[in-house]
N, C-alpha and C positions, 0 to 999 in steps of 0.2 A: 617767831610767829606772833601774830596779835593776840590782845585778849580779849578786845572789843573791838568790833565793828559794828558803824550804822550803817542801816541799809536804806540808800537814798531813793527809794522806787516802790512801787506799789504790787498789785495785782500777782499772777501765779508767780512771777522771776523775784518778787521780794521772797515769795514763799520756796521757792527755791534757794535762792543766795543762802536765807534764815537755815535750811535743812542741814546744807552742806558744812556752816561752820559751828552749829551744833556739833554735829560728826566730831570735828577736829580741837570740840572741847573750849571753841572761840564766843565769847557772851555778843547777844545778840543786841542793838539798837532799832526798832523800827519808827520810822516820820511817818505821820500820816497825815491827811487832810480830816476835816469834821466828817464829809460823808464816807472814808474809810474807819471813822474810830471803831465799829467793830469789824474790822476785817481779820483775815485768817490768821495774816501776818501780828496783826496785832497782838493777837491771843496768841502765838507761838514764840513771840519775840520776847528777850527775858527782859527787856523792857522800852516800854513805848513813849513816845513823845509828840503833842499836837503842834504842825507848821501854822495850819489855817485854818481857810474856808475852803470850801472845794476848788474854786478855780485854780488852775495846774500855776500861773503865775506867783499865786498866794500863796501856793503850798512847797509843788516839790517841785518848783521853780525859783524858788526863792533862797537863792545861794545863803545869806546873812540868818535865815532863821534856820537852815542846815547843818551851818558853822557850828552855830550857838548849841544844836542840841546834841552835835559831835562833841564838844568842847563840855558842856555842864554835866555831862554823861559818862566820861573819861575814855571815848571811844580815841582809838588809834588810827585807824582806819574807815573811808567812806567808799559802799560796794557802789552803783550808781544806776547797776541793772544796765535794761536796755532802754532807748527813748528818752525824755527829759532833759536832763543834763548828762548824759553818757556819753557825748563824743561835742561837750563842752570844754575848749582849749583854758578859758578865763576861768572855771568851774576846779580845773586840776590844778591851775594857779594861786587859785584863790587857797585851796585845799590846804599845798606846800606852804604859803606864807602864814598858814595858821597852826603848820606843825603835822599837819593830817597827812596820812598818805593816802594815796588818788588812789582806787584798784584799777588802773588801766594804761594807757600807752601815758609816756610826758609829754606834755600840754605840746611844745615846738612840735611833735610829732603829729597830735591831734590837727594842732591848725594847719599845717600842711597838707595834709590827707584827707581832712575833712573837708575843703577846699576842693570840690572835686576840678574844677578847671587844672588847677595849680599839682592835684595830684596825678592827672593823665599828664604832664608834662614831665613829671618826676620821672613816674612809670616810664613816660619812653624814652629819657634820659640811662634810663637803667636797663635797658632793655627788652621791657617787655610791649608787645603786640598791645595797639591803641586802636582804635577805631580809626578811619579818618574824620577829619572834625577841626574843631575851632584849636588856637593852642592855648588860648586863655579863656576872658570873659567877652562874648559878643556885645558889642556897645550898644547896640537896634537893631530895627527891623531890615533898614538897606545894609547893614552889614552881615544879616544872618541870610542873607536872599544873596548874595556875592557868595558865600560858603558855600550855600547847599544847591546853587548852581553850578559851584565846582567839582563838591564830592558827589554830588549825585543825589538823586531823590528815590526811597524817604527817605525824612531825618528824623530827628530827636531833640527836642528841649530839654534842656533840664537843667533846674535850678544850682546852683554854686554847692548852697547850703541845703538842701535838699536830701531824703531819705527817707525810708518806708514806703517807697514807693510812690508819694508826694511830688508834686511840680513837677511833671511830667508831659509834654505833649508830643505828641506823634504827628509830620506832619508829610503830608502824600505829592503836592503840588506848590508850584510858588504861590498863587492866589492866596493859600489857604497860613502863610506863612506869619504874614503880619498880624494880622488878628491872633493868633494862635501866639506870638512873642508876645503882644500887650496882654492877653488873656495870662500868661503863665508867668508871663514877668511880677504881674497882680497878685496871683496866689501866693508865688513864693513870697512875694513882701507882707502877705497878710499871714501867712504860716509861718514862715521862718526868719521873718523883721528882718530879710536880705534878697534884695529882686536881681541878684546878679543871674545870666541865664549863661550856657554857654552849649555848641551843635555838635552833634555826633551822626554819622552815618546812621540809620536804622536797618536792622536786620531782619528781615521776613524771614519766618519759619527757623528761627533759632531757638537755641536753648540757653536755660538759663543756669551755667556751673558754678559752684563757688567752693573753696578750699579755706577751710580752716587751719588755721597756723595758731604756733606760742615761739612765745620767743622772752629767751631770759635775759637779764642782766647784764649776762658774762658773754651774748656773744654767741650763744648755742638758739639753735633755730630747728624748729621741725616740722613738718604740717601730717595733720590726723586724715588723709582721703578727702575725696571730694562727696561734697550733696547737687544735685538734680535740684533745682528749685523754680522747675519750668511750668509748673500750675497754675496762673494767676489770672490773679481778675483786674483789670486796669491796673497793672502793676504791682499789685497785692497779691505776696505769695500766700495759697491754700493748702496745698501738699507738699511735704519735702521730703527728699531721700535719700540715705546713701548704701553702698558704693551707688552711682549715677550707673542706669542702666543702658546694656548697649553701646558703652565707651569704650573705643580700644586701647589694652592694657597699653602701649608705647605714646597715645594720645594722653591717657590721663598721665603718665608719668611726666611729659612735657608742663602739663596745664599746673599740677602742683609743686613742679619744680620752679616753674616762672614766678609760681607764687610764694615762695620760700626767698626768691631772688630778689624780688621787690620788696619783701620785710626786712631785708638785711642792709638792703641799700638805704632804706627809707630809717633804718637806727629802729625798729619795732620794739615795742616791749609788751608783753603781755599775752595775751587770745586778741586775734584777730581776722578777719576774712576778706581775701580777695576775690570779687565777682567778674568773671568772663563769659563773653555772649561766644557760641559754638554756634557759627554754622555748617551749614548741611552738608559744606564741603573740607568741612576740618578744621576749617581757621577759627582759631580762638582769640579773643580779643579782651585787652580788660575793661570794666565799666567802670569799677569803684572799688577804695578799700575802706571798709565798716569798722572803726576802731572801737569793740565792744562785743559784747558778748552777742550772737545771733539767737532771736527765735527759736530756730529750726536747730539749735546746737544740740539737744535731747538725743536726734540719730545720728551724731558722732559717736557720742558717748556711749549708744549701743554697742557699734558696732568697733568700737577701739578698747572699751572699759576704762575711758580715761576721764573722771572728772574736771568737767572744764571749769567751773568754778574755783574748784580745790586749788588749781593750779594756777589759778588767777589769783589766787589769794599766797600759793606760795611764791610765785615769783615776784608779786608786790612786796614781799616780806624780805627778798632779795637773795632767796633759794635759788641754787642753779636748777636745770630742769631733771636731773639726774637718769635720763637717758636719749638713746640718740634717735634718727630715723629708721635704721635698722629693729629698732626696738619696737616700732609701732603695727600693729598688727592687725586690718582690719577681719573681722568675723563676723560672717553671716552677712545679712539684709536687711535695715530699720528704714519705716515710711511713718511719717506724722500727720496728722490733720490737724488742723486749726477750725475747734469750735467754739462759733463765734455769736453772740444775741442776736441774731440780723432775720430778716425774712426776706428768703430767695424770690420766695412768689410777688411782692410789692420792691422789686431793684435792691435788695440787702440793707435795705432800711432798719437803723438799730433799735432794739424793741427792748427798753428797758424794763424792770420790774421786780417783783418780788418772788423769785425761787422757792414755790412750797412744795416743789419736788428735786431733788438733785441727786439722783446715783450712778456715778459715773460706772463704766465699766470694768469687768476685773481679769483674770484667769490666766494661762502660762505666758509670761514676756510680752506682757503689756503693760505700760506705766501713761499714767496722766496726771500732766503736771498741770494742777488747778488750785485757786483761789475761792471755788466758788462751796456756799453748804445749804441745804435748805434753811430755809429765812435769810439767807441773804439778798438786800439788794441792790441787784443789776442797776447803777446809776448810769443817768444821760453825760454825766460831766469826762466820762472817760473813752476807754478804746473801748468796742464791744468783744474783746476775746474774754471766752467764757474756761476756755480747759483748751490744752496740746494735745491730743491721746497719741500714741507711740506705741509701734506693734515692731516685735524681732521675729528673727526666723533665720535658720540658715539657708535660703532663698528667695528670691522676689517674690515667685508666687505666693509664697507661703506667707510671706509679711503682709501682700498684699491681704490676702483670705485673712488672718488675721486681727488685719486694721479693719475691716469691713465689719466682722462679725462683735468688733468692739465696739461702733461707732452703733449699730443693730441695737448694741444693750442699752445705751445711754439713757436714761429715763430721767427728762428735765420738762417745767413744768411750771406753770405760774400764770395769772391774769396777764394776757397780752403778749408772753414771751415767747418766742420763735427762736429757731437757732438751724442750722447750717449743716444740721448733723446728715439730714439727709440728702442733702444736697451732694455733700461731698463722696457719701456712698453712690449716689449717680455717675460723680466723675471716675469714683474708682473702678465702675463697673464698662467705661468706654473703651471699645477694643482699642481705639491708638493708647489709650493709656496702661491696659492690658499686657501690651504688645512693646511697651515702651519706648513704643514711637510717637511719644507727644513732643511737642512744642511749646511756646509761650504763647502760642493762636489756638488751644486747644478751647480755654473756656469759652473763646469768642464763637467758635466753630460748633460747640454744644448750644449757644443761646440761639446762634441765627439757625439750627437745625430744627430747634424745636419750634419755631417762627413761623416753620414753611407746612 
């Protein structure tokens, strides 16, 4: 095992990463930028080190000044979080040729997969259920109006390089085709310095599954249950949960098995998650494999007891996984919220500022994983997630009730700050959501409700 690792990443998942290898007795490194030098991580990490100035380029974008303070610090290992450079192929490269180990899949694997064109062709090389759609990159607009007159309308944009829900366009009609490929061809070039686009069938009133997998060294492959990650707002997940409610048990055993199948094919190593669209009529399809640790990873770990980190760090260390799928056992029912600086009532506009209240919620099988303390603050330069809260229970409803009654406590606070809290107790209290008969149309279906 290591004895040091840097943690290449900021906000609650460095505060997380930091927790975990405390536990295991591993000395901690954290990067920061200027406007994080007093962050949480800072102050818990047994020691810190400045990249920059706040811009993400400058700082924890910036492979050579990562290196160095891996390298001056005597870290062995770099954790990478999620975002950033976490499902950077050149980044785990770079790592290796400096003696570093990556914590996550090797780099040939990263590029491959991360490459979503190039990874639905793997996928269905391997066998798993793809969308219909393009089999590479679509070159323009008369090439993407040739496709989506064949597979049918709507479709889907979406960038190469693309994730978090980013470079995404939905598109209903040929008209609306062209404009909508220059439009998102532009974003991704301005977000991801890659304007590659390539079309997928779109699926009204699906849902959105995803299956967490590890996979070690030696060969051995398992996956932890699936999460429900059908909440979202322009493709931004808001609630996540597992077990996925309403799945029939011989359904999800198909969905996690395909996804164990495609790790194995693909050489996987590490934590990683395979995303498939479920529609209404059974058919599961894959979207994407996210090589890195998930957001929404907190209700795995509820409901399995399986530190994902931990294992991310043992199997970087080149531990086998030391048990099989028979061994994995989910228990109970976890739901997470993502509370976020934004204001519902102004389109979720992030409301940066100064925290001179912060008390997150407490009491039985609840955890919230956050960054934030009073006098922190809330900068513009970042994401606005503020706190994950995560409610267990040995059933839905109960996690449900729960999450609610936690999200109720939350008491945050400061000139100009807003946040999501209540909003997301809105969404919890929608009978399809209730009912666990939502979709990935639910939030769209609350805004135009409230409209009329």
């Amino acid at each position: 095992m290591f004895t040091t690792v840097l943690i290449a990443n900021r906000g609650e998942i460095a505060v997380r990463v930091a927790r975990t290898c405390r536990e295991l007795g591993i000395r901690t490194v954290a990067a920061y930028s200027t406007a994080d030098r007093d962050s949480a991580v800072v102050r818990l990490a047994d020691r810190a080190v400045h990249l920059g100035p706040p811009a993400a380029r400058s700082s924890y974008l910036n492979i050579p000044a990562l290196i160095e303070a891996a390298l001056t610090t005597g870290a062995e290992a770099i954790h990478p979080g999620y975002g950033f450079l976490s499902e950077d192929p050149d980044f785990a490269e770079v790592c290796e040729a400096n003696g570093l180990t990556f914590i996550g899949p090797p780099a040939h694997v990263m590029e491959r997969l991360g490459d979503k064109a190039m990874a639905r062709r793997l996928m269905a090389e391997a066998g798993l259920p793809v969308l219909p759609g393009s089999t590479g990159v679509v070159t323009g607009p008369a090439e993407a109006r040739q496709l989506a007159d064949r597979v049918g309308y709507p479709v889907i944009l979406k960038a190469v390089a693309g994730g978090g829900g980013r470079g995404m366009a939905v598109v209903r009609d040929g008209d609306q085709l062209a404009p909508a490929f220059q439009d998102t061809r532009a974003h991704a070039r301005a977000v991801f310095g890659d304007d590659r686009l390539y079309l997928e069938r779109y699926v009204d009133g699906a849902r959105h599954i995803e299956v967490q997998v590890l996979c070690d060294r030696h060969g051995n492959a398992v996956h932890l249950g699936e999460r429900d990650c059908s909440v979202q707002r322009r493709h931004q997940k808001l609630i996540e949960e597992s077990p996925a409610p309403n799945l029939p048990r011989a359904l999800r055993d198909r969905i996690c098995a395909a996804a164990v199948q495609g790790a194995l094919a693909a050489g996987y190593v590490g934590a990683g998650t395979f995303e498939f669209v479920l529609a209404s009529d059974g058919g599961f399809f894959l979207m994407e494999v996210n090589c890195r640790l998930q957001v929404e990873h907190p209700v795995t770990e509820m409901v399995t007891g399986i530190d994902l980190v931990r294992e991310q760090l043992r199997i970087a260390a080149g531990e086998p996984l030391g048990y099989g799928q028979q061994d994995v056992v989910v228990r109970g029912h976890a739901v997470e919220a993502r509370v976020n600086a934004e204001d519902p009532e102004r389109d979720f506009v992030p409301t940066p500022g100064l925290l001179s209240e912060f008390t997150p919620p407490g009491g039985p099988f609840v955890r919230v994983d956050t960054h934030a303390y009073p006098g922190w603050v809330v900068g513009p330069d970042y994401d606005s997630l503020l706190a994950k809260t995560i409610a267990w229970a040995p059933d839905r409803e109960q996690a449900v009730a729960r999450l609610d009654r936690a999200l109720a406590e939350f008491r945050i606070d400061g000139p100009g700050v807003r946040t999501t809290a209540g909003y997301l107790r809105r969404t919890l209290a929608d009978p399809r959501y209730r009912a666990g008969q939502h979709t990935t149309g639910l939030v769209a279906a609350m805004a135009e409700e409230a409209t009329v």
